[in-house]
TORMAR-534512 format. One record per residue: residue number from 0; chain; x, y, z of N, C-alpha, C in turn. Coordinates in Angstrom, 1 decimal, always signed. Layout:
N
     i   ch      n_u      n_v      n_w     ca_u     ca_v     ca_w      c_u      c_v      c_w
   NUM    A        X        Y        Z        X        Y        Z        X        Y        Z
...
This chain:
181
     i   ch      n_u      n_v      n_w     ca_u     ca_v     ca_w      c_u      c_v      c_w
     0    A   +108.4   +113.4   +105.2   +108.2   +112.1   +105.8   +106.8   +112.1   +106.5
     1    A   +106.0   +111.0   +106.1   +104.9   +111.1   +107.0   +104.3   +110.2   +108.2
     2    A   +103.6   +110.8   +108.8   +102.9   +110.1   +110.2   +103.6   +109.0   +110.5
     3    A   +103.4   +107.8   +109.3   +103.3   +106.5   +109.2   +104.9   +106.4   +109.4
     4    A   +105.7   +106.8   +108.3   +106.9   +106.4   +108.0   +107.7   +106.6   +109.5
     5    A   +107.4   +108.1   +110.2   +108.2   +108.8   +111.0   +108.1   +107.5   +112.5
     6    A   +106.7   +107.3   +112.4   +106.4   +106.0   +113.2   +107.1   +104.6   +113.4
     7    A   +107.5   +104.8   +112.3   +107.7   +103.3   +111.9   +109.2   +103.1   +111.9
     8    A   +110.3   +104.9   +112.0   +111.3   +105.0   +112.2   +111.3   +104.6   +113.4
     9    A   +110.9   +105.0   +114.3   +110.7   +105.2   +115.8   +110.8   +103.7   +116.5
    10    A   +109.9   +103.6   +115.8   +109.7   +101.5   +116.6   +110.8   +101.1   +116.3
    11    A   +111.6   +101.2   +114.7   +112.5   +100.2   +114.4   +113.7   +100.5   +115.4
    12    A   +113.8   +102.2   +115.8   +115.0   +102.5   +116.7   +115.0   +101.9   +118.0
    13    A   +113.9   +101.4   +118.2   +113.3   +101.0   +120.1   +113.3    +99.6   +119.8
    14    A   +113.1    +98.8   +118.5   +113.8    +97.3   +118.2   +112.1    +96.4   +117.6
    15    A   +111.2    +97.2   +117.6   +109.9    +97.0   +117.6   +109.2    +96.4   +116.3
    16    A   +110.1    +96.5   +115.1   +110.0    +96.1   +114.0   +109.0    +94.8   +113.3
    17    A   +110.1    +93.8   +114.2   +108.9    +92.8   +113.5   +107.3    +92.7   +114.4
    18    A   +107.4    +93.1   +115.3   +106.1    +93.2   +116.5   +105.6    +94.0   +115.4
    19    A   +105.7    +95.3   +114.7   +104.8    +96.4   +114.1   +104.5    +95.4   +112.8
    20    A   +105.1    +95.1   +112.3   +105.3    +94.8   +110.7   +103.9    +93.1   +110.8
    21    A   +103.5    +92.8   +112.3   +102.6    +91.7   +112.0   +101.7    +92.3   +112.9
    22    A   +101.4    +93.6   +113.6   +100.1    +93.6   +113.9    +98.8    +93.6   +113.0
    23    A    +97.9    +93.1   +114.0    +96.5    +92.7   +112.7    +95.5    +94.2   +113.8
    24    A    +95.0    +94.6   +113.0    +93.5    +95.6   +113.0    +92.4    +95.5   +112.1
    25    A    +91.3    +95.5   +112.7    +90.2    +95.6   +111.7    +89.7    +97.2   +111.4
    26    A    +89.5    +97.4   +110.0    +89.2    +97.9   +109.5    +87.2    +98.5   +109.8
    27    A    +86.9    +99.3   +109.3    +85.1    +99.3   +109.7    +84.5    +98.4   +108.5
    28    A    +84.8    +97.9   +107.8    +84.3    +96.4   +106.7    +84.6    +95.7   +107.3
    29    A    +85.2    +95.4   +108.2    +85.4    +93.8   +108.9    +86.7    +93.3   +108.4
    30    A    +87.4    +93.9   +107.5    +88.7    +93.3   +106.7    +89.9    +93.3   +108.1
    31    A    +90.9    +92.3   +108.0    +91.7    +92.5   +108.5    +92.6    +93.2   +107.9
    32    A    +93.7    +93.7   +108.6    +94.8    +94.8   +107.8    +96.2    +94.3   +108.9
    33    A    +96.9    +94.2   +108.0    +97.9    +94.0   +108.7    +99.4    +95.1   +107.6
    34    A   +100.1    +95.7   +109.1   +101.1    +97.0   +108.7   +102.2    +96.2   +107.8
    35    A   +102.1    +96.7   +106.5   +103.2    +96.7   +105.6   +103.6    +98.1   +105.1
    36    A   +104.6    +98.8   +105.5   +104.7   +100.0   +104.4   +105.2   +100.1   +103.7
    37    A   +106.4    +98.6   +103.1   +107.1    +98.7   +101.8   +105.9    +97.9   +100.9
    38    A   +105.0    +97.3   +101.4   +103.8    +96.6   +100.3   +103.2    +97.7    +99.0
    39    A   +103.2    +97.2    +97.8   +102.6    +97.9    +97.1   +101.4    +98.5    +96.9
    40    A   +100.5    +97.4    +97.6    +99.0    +98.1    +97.8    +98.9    +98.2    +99.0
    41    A    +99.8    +98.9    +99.9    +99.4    +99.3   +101.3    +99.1   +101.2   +101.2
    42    A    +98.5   +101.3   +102.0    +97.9   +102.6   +102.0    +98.1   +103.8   +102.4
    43    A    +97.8   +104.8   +102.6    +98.7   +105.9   +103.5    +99.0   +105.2   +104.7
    44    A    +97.9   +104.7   +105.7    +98.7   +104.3   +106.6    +99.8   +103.0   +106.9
    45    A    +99.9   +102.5   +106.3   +100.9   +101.5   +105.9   +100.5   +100.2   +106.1
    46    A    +99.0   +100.0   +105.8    +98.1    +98.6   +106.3    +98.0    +98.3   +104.9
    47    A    +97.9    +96.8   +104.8    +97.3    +96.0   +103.9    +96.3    +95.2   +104.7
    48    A    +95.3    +95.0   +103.3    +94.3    +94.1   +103.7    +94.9    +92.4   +103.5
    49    A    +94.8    +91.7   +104.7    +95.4    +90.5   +105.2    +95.1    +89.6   +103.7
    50    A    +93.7    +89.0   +103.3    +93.4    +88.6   +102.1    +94.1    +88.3   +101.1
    51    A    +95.1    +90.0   +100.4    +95.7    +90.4    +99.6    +97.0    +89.8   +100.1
    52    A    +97.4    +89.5   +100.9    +98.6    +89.0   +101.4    +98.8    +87.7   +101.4
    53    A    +97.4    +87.3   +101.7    +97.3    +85.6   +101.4    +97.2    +85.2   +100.1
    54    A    +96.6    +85.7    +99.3    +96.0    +85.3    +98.0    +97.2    +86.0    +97.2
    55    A    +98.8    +86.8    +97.6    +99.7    +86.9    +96.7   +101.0    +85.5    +97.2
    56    A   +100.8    +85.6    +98.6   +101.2    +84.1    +99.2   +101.2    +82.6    +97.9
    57    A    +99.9    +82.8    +97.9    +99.1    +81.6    +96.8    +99.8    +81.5    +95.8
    58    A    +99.7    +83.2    +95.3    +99.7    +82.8    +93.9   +101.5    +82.6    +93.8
    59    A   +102.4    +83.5    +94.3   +103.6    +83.2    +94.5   +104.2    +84.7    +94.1
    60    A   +103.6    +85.8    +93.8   +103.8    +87.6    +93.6   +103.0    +87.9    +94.2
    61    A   +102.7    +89.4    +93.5   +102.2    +90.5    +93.7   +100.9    +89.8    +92.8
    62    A    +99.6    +91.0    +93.1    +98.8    +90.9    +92.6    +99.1    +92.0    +91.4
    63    A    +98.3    +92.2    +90.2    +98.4    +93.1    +89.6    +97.7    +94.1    +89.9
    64    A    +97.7    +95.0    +89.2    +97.0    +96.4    +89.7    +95.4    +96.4    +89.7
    65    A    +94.8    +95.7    +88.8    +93.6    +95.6    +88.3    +92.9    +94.2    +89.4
    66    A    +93.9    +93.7    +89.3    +92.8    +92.6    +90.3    +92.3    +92.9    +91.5
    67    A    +91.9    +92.0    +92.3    +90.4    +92.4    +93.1    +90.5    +90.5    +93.6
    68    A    +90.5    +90.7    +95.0    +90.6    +89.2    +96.1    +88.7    +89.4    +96.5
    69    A    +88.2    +87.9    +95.8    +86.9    +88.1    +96.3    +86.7    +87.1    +97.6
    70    A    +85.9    +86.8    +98.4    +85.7    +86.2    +99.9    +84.3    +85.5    +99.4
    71    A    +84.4    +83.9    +98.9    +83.7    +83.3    +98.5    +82.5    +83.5    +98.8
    72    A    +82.4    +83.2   +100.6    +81.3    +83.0   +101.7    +80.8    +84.6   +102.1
    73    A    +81.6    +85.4   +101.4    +81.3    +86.9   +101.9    +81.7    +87.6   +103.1
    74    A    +82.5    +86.7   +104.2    +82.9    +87.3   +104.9    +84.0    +88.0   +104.8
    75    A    +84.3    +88.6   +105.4    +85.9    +89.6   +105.5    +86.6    +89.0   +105.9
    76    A    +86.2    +89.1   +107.4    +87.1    +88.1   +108.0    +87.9    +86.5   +108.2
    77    A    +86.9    +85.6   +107.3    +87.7    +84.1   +106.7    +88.6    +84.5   +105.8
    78    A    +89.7    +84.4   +106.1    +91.0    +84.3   +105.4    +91.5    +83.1   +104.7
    79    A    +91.2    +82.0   +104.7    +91.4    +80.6   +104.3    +91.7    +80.6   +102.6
    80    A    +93.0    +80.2   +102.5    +93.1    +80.2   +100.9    +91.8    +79.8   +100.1
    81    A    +91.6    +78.3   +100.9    +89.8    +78.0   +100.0    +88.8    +78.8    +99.8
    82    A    +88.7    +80.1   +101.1    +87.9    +80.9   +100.5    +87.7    +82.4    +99.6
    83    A    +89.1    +82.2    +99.1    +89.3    +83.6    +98.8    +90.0    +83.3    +97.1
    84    A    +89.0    +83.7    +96.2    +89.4    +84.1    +94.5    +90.1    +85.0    +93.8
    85    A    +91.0    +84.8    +93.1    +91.3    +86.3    +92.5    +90.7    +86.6    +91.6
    86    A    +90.2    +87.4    +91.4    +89.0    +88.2    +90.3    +90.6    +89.0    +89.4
    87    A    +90.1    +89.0    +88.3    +90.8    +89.6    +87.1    +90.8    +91.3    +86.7
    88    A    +89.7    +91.6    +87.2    +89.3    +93.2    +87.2    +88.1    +93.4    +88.5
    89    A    +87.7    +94.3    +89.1    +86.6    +94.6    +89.6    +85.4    +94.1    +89.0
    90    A    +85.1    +94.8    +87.8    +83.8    +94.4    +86.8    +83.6    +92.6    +86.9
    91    A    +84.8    +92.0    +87.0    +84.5    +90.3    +87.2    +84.0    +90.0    +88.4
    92    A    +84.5    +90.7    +89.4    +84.5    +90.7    +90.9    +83.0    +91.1    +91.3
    93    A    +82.4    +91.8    +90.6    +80.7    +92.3    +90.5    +79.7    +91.5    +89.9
    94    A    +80.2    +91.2    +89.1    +80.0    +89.8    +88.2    +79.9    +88.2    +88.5
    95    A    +80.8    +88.6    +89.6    +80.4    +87.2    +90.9    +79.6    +87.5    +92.0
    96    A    +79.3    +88.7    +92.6    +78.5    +89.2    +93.5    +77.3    +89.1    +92.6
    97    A    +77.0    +89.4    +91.5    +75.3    +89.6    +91.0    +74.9    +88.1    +90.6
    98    A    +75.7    +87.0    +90.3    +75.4    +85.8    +89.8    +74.9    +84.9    +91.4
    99    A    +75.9    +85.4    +92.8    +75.8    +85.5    +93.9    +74.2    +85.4    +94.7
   100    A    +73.8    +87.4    +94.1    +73.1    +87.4    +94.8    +71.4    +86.7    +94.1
   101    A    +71.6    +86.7    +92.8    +70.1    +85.5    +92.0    +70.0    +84.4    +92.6
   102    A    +71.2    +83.9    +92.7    +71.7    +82.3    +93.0    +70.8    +82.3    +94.9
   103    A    +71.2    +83.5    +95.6    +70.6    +83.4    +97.1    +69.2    +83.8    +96.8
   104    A    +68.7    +84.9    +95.9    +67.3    +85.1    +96.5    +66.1    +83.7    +95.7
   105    A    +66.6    +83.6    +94.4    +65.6    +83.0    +93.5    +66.4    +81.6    +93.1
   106    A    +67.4    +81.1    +93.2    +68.0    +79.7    +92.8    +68.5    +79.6    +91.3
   107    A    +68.3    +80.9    +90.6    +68.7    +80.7    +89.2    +69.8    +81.3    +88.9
   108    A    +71.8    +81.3    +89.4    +72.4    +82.4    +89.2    +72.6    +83.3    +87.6
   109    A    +71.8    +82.7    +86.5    +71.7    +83.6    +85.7    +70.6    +84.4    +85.7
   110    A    +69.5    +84.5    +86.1    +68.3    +85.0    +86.3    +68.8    +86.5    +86.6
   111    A    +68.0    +87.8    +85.9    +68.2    +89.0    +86.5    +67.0    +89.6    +86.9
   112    A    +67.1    +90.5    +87.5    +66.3    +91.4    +88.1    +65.5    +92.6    +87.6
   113    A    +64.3    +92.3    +87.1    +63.7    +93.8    +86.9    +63.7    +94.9    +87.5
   114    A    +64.2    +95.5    +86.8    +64.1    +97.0    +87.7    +63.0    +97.8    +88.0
   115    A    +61.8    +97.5    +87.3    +60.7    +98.0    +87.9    +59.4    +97.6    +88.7
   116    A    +59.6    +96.3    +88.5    +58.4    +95.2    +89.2    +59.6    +94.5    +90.2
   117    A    +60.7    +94.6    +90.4    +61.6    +93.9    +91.6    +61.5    +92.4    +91.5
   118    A    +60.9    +91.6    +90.6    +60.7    +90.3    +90.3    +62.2    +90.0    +89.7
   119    A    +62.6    +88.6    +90.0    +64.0    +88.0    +89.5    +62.8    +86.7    +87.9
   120    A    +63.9    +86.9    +86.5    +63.3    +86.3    +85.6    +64.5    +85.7    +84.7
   121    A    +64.2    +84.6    +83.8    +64.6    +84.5    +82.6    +65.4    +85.6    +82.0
   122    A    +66.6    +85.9    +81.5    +67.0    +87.1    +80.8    +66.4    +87.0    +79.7
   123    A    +65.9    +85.9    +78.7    +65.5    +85.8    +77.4    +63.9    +86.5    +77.4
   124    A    +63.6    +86.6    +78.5    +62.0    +87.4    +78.8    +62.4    +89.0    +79.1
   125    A    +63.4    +88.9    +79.5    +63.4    +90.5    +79.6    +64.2    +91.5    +78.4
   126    A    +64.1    +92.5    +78.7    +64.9    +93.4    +77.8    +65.9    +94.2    +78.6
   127    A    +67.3    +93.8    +77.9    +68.1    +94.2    +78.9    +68.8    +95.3    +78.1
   128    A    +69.5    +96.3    +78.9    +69.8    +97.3    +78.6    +70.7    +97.4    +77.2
   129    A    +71.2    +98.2    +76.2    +72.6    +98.2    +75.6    +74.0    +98.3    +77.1
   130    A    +73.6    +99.1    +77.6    +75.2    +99.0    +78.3    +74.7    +97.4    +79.8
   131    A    +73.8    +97.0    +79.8    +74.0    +95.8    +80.1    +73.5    +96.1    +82.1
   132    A    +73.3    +97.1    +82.0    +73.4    +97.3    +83.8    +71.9    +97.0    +84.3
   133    A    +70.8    +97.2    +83.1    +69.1    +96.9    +83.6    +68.6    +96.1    +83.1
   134    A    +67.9    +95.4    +83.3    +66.8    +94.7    +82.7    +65.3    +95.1    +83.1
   135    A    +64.5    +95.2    +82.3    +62.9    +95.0    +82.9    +61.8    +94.4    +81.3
   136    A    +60.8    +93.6    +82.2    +60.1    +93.4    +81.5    +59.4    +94.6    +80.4
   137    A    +59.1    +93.9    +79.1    +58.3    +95.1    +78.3    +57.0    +95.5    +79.3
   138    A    +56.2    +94.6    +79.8    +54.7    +94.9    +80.1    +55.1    +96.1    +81.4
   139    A    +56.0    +95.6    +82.7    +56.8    +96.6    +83.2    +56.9    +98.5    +82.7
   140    A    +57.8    +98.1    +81.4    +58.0    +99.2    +81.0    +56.7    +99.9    +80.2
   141    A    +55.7    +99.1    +79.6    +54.4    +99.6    +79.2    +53.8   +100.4    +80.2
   142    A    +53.2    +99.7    +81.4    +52.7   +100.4    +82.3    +53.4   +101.7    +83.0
   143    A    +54.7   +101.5    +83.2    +55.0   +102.5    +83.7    +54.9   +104.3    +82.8
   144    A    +55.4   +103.7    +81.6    +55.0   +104.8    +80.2    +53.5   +105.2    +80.6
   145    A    +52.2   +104.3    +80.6    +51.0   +104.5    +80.8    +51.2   +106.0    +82.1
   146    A    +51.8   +105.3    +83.3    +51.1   +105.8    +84.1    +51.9   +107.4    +84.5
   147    A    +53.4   +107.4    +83.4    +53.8   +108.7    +83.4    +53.6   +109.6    +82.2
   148    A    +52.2   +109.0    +81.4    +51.8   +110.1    +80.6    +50.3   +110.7    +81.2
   149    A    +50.2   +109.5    +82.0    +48.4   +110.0    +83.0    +49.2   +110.9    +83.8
   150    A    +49.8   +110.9    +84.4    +50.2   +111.7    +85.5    +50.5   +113.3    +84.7
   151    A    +51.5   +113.1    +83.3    +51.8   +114.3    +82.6    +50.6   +115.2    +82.2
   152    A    +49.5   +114.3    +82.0    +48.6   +114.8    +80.9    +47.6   +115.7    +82.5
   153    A    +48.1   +114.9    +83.5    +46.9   +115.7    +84.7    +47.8   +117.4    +85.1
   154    A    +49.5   +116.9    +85.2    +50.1   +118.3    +85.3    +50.0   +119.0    +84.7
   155    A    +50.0   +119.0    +83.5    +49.8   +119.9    +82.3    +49.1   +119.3    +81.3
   156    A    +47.5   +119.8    +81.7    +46.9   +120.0    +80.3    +47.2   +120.5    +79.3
   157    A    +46.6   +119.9    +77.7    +47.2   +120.8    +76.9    +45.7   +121.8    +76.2
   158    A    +46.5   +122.6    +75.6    +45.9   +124.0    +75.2    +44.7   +123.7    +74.2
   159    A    +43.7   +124.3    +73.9    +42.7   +123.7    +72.9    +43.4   +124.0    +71.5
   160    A    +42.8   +123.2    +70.3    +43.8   +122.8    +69.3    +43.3   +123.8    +69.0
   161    A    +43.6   +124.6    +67.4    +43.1   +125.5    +66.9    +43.5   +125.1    +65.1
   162    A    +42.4   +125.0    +64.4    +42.3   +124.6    +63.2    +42.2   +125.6    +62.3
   163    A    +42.9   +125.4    +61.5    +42.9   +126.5    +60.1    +41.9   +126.1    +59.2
   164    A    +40.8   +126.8    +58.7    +39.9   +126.1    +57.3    +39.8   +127.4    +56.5
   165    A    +39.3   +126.5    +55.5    +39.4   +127.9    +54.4    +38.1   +128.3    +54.2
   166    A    +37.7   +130.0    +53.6    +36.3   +130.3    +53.9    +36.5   +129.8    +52.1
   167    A    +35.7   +129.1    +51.9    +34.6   +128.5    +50.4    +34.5   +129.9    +49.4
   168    A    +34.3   +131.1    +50.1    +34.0   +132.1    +49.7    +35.0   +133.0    +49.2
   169    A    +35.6   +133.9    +50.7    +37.0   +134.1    +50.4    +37.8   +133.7    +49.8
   170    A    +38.2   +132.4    +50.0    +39.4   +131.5    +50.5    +40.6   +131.9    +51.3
   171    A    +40.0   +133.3    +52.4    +40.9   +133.3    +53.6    +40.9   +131.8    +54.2
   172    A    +41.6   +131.9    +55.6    +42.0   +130.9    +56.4    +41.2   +131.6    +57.6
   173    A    +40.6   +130.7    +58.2    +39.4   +131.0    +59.2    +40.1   +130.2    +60.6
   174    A    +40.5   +130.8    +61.5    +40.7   +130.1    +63.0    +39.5   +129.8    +63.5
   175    A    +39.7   +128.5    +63.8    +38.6   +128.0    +64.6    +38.8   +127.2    +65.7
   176    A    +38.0   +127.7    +66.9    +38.9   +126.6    +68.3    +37.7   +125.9    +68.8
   177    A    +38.7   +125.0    +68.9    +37.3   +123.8    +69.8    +38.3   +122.7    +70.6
   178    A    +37.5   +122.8    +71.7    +37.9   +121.9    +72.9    +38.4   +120.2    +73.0
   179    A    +39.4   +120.0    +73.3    +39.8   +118.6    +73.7    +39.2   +117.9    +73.4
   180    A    +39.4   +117.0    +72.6    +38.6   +115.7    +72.4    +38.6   +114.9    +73.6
């Protein structure tokens, strides 16, 4: 039996029950939590995030396992059915945060972000990753190639070439070294 449960025996014996079962705490996110320990997505300590309780309120169940309650306005703490979405999976739930965060810095919520010049662009101008997580301009990615083969070429020079020719005479193979172009 743990911490929580043994606790929770205790109040119900002293009559405490519904007082425990609607206290509200905040969390260090700002979320509210309020003590359920028969809730399915309550935690070791026996709190749910309030949200999760309103937005299964809404829907009229449980949430499923995969879903994810997003907070329109970003706050934690607004609880208001109007502000709070059910996202389908996490990955959708991120999916509204990055469309989110284009939409705040640049006005274009499909616009993404290069990764190496920090400029927000057109997706059709950039080149975005196969698994979909980067984008950056080609000229971007030129320069930076440029300037990590200058850098390579200064940590390690390379060795003088050494040419094989044939002697005309012999027709041994003659080494011959000559310096970096």
């Amino acid at each position: 039996m743990g911490k929580t449960q043994s606790r929770f025996r205790y109040l119900r014996w002293r009559g405490f029950l519904v007082v425990l079962q609607f206290r509200k705490e905040k969390d260090g996110l700002g979320y509210i939590n309020v003590f359920r320990p028969d809730h399915p997505k309550a935690g070791p300590s026996g709190n749910v995030r309030k949200h999760i309780l309103i937005a299964e309120k809404t829907l009229g169940n449980f949430l499923p396992d995969q879903a994810v309650v997003h907070h329109v306005d970003e706050d934690p703490s607004n609880n208001l059915p109007s502000n709070l979405v059910i996202c389908e999976s996490n990955s959708y739930h991120a999916f509204l945060h990055a469309r989110l965060r284009a939409f705040r810095d640049c006005g274009h919520p499909d616009w993404r972000k290069c990764c190496m010049c920090h400029q927000w662009d057109d997706p059709q101008r950039l080149h975005i990753t196969p698994n979909g997580k980067s984008a950056y301009h080609r000229q971007c990615n030129n320069r930076r190639h440029k300037e990590y083969m200058r850098r390579r070429r200064l940590e390690n020079p390379r060795p003088p070439r050494t040419y094989n020719n044939r002697d005309p005479i012999s027709g041994r193979f003659i080494k011959e070294v000559r310096e970096n172009e």
